[in-house]
N, C-alpha and C positions, 0 to 999 in steps of 0.2 A: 202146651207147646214150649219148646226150650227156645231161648234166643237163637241159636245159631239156624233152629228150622222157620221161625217168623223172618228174617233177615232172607232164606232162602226162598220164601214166599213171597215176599217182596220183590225180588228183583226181576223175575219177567214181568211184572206190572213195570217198574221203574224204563225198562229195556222195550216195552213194548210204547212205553208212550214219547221216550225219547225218539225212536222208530216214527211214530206219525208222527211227532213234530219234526221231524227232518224232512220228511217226507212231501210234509206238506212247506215247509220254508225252501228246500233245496230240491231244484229238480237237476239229479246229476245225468241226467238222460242229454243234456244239453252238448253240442260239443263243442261250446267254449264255456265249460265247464268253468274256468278261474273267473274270466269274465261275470259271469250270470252270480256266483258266488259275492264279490265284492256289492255288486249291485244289490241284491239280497239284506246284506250287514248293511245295508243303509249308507254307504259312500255317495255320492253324483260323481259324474264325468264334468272336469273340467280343460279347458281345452288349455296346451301344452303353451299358449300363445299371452293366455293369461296368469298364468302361474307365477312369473316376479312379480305381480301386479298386490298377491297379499303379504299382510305385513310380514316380519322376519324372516321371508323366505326370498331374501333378495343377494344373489352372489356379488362381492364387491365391483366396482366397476373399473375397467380397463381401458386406460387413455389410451393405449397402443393401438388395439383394436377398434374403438372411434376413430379413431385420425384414419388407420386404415380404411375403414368401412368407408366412411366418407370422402376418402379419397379414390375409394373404386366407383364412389357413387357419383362422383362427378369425372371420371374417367381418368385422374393422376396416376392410381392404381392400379395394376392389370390387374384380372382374377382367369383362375386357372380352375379347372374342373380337374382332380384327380380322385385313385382309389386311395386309401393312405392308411394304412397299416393301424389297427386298434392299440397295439403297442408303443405306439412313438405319438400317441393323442392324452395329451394330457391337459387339465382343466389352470384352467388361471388362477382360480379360487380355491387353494388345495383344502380350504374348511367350509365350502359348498358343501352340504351334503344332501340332496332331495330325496335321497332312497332313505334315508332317518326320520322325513314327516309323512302321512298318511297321503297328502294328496298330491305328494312327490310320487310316493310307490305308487299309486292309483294310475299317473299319468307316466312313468316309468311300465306298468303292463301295458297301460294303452298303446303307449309304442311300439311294444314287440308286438304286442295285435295286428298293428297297424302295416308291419313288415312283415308279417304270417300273412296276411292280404297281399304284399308285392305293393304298398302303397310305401317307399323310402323315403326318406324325408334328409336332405343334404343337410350337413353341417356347415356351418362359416369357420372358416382355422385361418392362424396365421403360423409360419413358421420363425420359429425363436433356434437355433442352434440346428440340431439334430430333432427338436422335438415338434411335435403340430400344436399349436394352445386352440384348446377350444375356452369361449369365452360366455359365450353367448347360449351352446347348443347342449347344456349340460343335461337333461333330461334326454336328447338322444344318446351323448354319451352313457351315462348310465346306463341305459337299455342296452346298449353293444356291451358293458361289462358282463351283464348277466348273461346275453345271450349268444357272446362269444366270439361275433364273426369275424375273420382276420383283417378286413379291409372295411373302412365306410367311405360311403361317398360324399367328397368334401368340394366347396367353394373353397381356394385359395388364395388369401387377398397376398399379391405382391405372386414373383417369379417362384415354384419350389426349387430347391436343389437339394434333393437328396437319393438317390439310386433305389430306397424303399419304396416309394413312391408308383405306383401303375398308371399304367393309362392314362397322361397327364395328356390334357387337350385345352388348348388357348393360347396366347389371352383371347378370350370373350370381346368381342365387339361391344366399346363403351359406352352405346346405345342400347344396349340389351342388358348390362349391367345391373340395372335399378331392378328390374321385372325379375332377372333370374337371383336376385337377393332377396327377394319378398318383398319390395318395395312398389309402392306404387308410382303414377307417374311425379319423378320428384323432381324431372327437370323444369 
């Protein structure tokens, strides 16, 4: 046997056993195929809630957006429910980046998951000029860059004024404030 026919004898064995090992690790019969995949290569689900909680994966912090928060959360603040354009949402911490660590992407698909279900998850924005800063909701942001949609739906802390802006409704009754931020009862 010359080499080049031992190498061609080889390879349906090679071809047949990568074949059951796929087989047996990856069932693409699934149809959340990316899902079941991740899982698979040994990642866990971590929930979006905890995610500044490990180390260097913490965006800097924004006094702007505290004194806001907290000023809706004791009712100083109005907050506004609108649609607000993916385009004009831009991050506080422009060297945040969670889509660059494994359990950033992880929780970055988990969200698009999560709105493939119809389960949205509002962001907290303040507006700075013409722009929306998100401060806080960077993993939902990210999932709208990948996944494109022209509008998210945002908590507004303070009045918007911008004509991009949809379906703006509020101010929210400053008793309802705390609950419709995630908060629980803080009064």
């Amino acid at each position: 046997m010359t080499e080049d026919s031992d190498e061609e004898a080889i390879k349906p064995k090679i071809q047949k056993e990568r074949d059951a090992r796929l087989s047996k690790d990856e069932d693409f019969s699934h149809r959340d195929t990316d899902r079941r995949r991740i899982e698979l290569r040994g990642f866990k689900r971590v929930k979006v809630s905890d995610i500044h909680l490990l180390p260097d994966f913490t965006p800097k912090h924004d006094e702007r957006f505290s004194a806001l928060l907290e000023g809706a959360v004791s009712g100083e603040v109005p907050v506004y429910f609108a649609a607000v354009p993916v385009a004009i949402c831009v991050p506080f911490d422009l060297d945040y980046r969670p889509d660059l660590q494994p359990v950033g992407k992880q929780a970055i698909i988990q969200m698009i998951d999560d709105w493939g279900k119809g389960q949205f998850h509002n962001l907290s924005v303040y507006q700075r000029g013409k722009w929306f800063v998100v401060s806080d909701d960077y993993i939902q942001l990210f999932a709208a860059l990948v996944g494109q949609p022209d509008y998210l739906p945002c908590w507004i802390l303070g009045k918007p004024d911008s004509d991009l802006v949809r379906d703006v409704q509020g101010p929210m009754a400053p008793e309802d404030v705390p609950k419709l931020l995630g908060f629980s009862d803080s009064r």
